[in-house]
C-alpha positions as a Markdown table, in Angstrom:
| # | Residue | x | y | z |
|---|---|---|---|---|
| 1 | Unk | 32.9 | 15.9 | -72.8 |
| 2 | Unk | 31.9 | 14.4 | -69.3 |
| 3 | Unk | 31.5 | 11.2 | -71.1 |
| 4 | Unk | 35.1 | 11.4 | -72.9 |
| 5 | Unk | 36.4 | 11.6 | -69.5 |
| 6 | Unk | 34.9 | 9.4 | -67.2 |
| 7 | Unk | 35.0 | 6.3 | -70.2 |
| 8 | Unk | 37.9 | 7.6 | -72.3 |
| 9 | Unk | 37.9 | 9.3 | -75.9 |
| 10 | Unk | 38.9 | 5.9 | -77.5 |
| 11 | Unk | 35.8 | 4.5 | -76.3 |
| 12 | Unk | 32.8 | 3.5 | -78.3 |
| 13 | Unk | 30.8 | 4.0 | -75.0 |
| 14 | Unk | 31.0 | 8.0 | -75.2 |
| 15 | Unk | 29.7 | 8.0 | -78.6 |
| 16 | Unk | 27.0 | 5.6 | -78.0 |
| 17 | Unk | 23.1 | 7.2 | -77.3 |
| 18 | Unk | 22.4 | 4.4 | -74.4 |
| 19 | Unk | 24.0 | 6.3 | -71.7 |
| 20 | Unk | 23.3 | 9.6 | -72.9 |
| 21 | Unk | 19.4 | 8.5 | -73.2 |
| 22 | Unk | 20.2 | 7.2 | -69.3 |
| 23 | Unk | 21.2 | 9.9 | -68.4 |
| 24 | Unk | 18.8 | 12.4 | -69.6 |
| 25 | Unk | 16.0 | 10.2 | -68.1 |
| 26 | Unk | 17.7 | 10.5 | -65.0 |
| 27 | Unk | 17.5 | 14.0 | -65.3 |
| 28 | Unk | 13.5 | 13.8 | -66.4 |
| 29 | Unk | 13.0 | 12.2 | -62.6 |
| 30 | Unk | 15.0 | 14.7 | -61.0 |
| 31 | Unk | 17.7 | 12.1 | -59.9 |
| 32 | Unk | 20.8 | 13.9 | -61.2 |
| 33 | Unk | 22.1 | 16.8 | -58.1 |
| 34 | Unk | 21.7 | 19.7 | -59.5 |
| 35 | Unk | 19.4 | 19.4 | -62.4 |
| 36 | Unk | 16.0 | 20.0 | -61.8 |
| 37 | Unk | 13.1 | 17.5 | -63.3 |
| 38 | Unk | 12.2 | 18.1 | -66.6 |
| 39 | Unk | 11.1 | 17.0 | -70.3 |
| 40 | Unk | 14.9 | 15.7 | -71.4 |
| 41 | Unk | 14.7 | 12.7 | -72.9 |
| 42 | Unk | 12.2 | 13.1 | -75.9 |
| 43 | Unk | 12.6 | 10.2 | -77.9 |
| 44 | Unk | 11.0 | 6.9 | -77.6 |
| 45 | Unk | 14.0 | 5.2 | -77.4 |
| 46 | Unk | 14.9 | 6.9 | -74.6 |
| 47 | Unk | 12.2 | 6.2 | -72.6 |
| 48 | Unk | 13.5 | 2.8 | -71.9 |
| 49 | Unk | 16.9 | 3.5 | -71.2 |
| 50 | Unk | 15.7 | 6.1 | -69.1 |
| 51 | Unk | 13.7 | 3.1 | -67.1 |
| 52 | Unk | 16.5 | 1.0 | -66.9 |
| 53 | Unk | 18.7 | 3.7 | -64.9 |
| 54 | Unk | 16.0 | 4.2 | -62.8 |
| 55 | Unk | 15.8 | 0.5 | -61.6 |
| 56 | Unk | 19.1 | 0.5 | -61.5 |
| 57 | Unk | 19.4 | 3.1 | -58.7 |
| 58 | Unk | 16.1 | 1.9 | -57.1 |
| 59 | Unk | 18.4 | -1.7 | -57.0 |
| 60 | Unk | 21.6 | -0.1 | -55.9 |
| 61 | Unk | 19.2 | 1.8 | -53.0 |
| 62 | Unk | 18.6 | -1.9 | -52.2 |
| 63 | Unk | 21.6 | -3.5 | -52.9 |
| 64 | Unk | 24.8 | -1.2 | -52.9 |
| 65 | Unk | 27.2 | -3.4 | -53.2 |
| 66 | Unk | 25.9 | -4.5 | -57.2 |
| 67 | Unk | 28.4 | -1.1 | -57.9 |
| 68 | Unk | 30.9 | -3.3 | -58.3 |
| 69 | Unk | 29.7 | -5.7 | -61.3 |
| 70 | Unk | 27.6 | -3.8 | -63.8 |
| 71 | Unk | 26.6 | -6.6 | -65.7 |
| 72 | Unk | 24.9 | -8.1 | -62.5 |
| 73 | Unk | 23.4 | -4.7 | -62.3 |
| 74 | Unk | 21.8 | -4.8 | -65.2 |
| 75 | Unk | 21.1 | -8.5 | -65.3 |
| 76 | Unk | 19.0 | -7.4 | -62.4 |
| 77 | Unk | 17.6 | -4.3 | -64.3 |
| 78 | Unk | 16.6 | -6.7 | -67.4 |
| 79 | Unk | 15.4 | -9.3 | -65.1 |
| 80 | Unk | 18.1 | -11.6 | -67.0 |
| 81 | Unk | 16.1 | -11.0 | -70.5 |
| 82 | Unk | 19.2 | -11.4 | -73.2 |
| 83 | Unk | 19.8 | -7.8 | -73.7 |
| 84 | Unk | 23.5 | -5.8 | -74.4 |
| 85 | Unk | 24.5 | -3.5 | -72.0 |
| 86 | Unk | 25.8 | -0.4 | -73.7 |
| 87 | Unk | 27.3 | 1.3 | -71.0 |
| 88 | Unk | 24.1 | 2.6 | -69.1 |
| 89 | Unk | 25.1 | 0.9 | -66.0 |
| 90 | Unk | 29.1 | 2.5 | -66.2 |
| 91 | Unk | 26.8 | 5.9 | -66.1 |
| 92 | Unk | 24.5 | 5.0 | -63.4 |
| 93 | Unk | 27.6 | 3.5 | -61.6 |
| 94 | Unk | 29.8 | 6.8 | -61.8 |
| 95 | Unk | 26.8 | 9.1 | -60.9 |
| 96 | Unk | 26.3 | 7.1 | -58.1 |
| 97 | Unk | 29.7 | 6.6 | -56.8 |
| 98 | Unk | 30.3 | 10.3 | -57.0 |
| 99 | Unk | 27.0 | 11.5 | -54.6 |
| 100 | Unk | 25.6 | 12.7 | -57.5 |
| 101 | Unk | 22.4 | 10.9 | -57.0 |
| 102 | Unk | 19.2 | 12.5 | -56.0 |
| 103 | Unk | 17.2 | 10.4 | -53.6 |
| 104 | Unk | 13.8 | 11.5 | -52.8 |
């Protein structure tokens, strides 16, 4: 539902796993307010999108003003290796632009 909202219901990007997978790894490190760390992200697959949000608020902890151009987020992230961005860095973005990033 969240993802409906914040990227629109005509999206691809809310149906898409890459941000959910983000997201829950997010949630594994206790970087989400109000979740608590955990075992949320299960799958394999999610283990690297769950790396790549978690550079990519380590690099906006460095570098804040990368919220503005996700792709230069996550050429950053991938260290310019030719990968897609599928929306993981929208995610990362929104969570952080809304305090809803836990810093330890």
């Amino acid at each position: 539902m969240v993802a409906s909202e914040v990227f629109g219901e005509r999206s691809s990007a809310h149906l898409k796993g890459y941000p959910k997978n983000a997201f829950l790894g997010l949630c594994d490190a206790g970087m989400v307010k109000g979740i608590g760390k955990g075992n949320y992200a299960k799958r394999s697959t999610s283990q690297k999108n769950k790396g790549y949000a978690i550079k990519a608020v380590q690099l906006l902890t460095e570098k804040p003003e990368l919220t503005v151009d996700k792709l230069k987020l996550w050429n950053e992230v991938t260290k310019g290796v030719n990968l897609t961005q599928n929306s993981q860095m929208n995610l990362v973005i929104a969570l952080w632009k809304n305090n809803l990033i836990v810093l330890e």
